[in-house]
C-alpha positions in Angstrom: -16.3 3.8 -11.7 -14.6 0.8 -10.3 -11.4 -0.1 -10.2 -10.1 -3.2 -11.1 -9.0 -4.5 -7.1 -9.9 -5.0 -3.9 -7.2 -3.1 -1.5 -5.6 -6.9 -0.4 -5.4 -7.9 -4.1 -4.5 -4.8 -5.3 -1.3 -4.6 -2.8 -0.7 -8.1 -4.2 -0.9 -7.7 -8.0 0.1 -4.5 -8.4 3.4 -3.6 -6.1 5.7 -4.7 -9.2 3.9 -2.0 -11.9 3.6 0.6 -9.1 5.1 3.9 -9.9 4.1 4.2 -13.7 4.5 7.4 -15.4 1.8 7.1 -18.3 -1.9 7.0 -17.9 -4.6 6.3 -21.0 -7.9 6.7 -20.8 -10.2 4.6 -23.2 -13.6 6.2 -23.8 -15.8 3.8 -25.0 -19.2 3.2 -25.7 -19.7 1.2 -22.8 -17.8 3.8 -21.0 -13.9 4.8 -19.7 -11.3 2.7 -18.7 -8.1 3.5 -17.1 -4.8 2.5 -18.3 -1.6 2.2 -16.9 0.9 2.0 -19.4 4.5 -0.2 -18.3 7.2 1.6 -17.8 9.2 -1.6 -18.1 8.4 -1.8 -21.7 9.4 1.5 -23.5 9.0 0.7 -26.9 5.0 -0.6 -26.9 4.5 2.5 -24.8 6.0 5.1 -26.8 4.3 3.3 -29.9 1.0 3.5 -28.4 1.3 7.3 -27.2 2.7 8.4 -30.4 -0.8 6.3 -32.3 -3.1 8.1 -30.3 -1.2 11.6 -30.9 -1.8 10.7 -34.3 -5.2 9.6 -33.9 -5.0 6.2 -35.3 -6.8 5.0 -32.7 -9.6 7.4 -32.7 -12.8 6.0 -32.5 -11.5 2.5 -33.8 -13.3 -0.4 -33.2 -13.3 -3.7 -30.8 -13.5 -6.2 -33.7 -12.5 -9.3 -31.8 -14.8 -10.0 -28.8 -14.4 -13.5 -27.8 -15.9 -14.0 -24.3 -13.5 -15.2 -21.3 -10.5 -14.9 -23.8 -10.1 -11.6 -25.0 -11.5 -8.1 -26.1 -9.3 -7.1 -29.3 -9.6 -3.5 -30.7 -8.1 -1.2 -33.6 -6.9 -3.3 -37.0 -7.5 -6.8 -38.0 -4.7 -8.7 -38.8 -6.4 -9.3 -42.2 -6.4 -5.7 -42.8 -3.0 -5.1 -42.0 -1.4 -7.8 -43.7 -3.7 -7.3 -47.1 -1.9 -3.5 -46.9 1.5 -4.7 -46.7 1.2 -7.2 -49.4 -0.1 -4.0 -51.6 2.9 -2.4 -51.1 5.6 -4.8 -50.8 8.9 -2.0 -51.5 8.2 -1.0 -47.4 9.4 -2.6 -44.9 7.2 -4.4 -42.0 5.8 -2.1 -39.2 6.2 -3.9 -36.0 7.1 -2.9 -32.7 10.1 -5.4 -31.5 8.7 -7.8 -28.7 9.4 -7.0 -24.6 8.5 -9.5 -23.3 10.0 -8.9 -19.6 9.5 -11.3 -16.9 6.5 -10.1 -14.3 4.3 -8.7 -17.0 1.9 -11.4 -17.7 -1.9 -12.5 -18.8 -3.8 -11.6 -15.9 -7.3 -10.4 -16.4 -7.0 -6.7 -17.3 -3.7 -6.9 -18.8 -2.9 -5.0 -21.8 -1.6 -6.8 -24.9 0.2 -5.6 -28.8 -1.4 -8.3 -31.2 0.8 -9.8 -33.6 0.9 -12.0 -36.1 2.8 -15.6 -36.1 6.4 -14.3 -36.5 9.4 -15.8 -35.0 10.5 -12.4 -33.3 7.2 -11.9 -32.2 7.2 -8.2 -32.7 3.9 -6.5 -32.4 1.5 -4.7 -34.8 1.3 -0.7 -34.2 -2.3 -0.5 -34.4 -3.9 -3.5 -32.6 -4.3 -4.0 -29.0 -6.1 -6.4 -26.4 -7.7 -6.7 -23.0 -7.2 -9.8 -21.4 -10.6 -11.2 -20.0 -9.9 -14.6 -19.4 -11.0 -17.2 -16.4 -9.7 -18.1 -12.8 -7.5 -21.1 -13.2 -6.8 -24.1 -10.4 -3.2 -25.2 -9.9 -3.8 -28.4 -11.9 -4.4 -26.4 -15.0 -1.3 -24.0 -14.3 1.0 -26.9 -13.3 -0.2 -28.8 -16.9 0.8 -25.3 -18.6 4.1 -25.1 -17.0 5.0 -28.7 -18.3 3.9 -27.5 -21.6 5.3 -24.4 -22.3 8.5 -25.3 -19.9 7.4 -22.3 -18.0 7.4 -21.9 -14.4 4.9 -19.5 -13.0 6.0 -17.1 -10.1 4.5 -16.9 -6.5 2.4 -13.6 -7.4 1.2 -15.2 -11.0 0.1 -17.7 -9.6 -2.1 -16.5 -7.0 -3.2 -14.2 -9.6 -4.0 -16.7 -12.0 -6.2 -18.5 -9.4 -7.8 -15.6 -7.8 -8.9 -12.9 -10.8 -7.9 -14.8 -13.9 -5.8 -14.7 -16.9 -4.7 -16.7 -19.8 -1.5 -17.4 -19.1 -1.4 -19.8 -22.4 -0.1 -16.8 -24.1 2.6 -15.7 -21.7 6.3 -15.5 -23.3 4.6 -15.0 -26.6 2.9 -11.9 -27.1 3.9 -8.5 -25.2 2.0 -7.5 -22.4 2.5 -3.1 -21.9 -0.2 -2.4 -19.4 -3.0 -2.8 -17.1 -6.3 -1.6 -16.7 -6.2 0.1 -13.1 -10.3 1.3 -13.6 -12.8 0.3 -15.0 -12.8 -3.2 -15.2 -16.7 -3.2 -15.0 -16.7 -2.3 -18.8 -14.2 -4.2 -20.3 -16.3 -7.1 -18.1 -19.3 -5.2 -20.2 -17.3 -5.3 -23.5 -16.3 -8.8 -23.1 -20.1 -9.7 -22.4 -21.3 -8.1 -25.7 -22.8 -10.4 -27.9 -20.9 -11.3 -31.2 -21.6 -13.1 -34.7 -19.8 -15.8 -35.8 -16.6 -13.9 -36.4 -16.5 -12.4 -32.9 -17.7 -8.7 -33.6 -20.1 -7.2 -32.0 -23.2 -7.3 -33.3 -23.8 -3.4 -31.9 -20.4 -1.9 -32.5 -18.6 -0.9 -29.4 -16.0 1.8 -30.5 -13.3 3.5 -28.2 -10.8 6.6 -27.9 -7.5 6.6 -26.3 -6.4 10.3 -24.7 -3.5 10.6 -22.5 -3.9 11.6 -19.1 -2.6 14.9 -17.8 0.2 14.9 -15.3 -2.6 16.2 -12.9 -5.2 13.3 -13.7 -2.4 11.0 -13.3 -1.3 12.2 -10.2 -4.5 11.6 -9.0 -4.5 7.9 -10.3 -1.7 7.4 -9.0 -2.5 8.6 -5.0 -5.6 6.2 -5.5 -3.2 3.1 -6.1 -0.9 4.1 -3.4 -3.6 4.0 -0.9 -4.6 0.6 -1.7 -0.8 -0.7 -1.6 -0.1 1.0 1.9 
């Protein structure tokens, strides 16, 4: 399995998340991938370990495959918001937006999809891996003048060197990172889609929390590539 840097890039993109406590692991039909979950942003993370204890995750589906964008998995918004208009008496479910400075739309970064509210608080049961493309200083300078944005030393560099879409930064909350197995979410993105962006074989996936040991382990692997 590969993970997601080289050890220069790595030490690079990753110093500011090092030291996570939570690991997932998404087994998936293309195979696992390895996620760190953000410390830095309690509330998506509790969310999403308290989902997968519940198993409303299990086996759910990447429904929203849109090459060089995003890989989006678990409910459509249509679903969701057909559900709440059935039962209007109960209040929204939505995880209140962190949207912390640092934590940004690199590839491999974990995102909670939303719909378009003004609090931009995020749906419980639909996440995204960010795919996107390697951007050139002209096209991140004409995104800072248009979102009145200004990117940081490390986002830029890692916008330009492994990717992002860093159109969406400041709007949706980013809780993670894939830290192995970028090959297949590469593969996942790849898939081929209809014209409503699923799959047209269905690529399914299971979150499980890593063990403190298994963690541990993740954890030594990362250190050695930062030092």
């Amino acid at each position: 399995m590969k993970f997601l840097f080289t050890t220069a890039a790595l030490a690079l993109f990753t110093l500011m998340s090092y030291g996570q406590s939570k690991f997932v692991r998404l087994m998936t039909t293309k195979g696992d991938i390895t996620l760190m979950l953000y410390d830095q942003t309690p509330k998506h993370r509790d969310a999403f370990l308290k989902t997968i204890k519940q198993g409303l995750y299990d086996h759910a589906a990447f429904n929203r495959v849109i090459k060089g964008f995003v890989s989006q998995g678990g409910e459509l918004d249509e679903t969701i918001l057909d559900r709440e208009k059935q039962q209007p008496e109960k209040p929204l479910a939505r995880i209140p937006a962190e949207i912390v400075p640092g934590l940004f739309h690199k590839k491999g970064a974990l995102g909670a999809g939303r719909n378009d509210n003004p609090e931009h608080s995020s749906y419980f049961t639909q996440i995204y891996l960010v795919a996107g493309k390697p951007q050139t200083d002209e096209e991140l300078n004409a995104m800072e003048n248009k979102k009145g944005h200004r990117f940081s030393a490390l986002e830029r560099a890692a916008y330009k060197k492994i990717g992002g879409i860093p159109r969406l930064d400041l709007d949706y909350t980013i809780f993670g990172e894939i830290v192995e197995g970028m090959d297949v979410a590469d593969a996942i993105n790849s898939a081929q889609t209809d014209q409503h962006d699923l799959p047209l074989t269905p690529i399914t996936f299971t979150p499980q929390l890593l063990s403190k040991k298994e963690a541990a382990v993740i954890r030594k692997v990362l250190d050695s590539r930062v030092n």
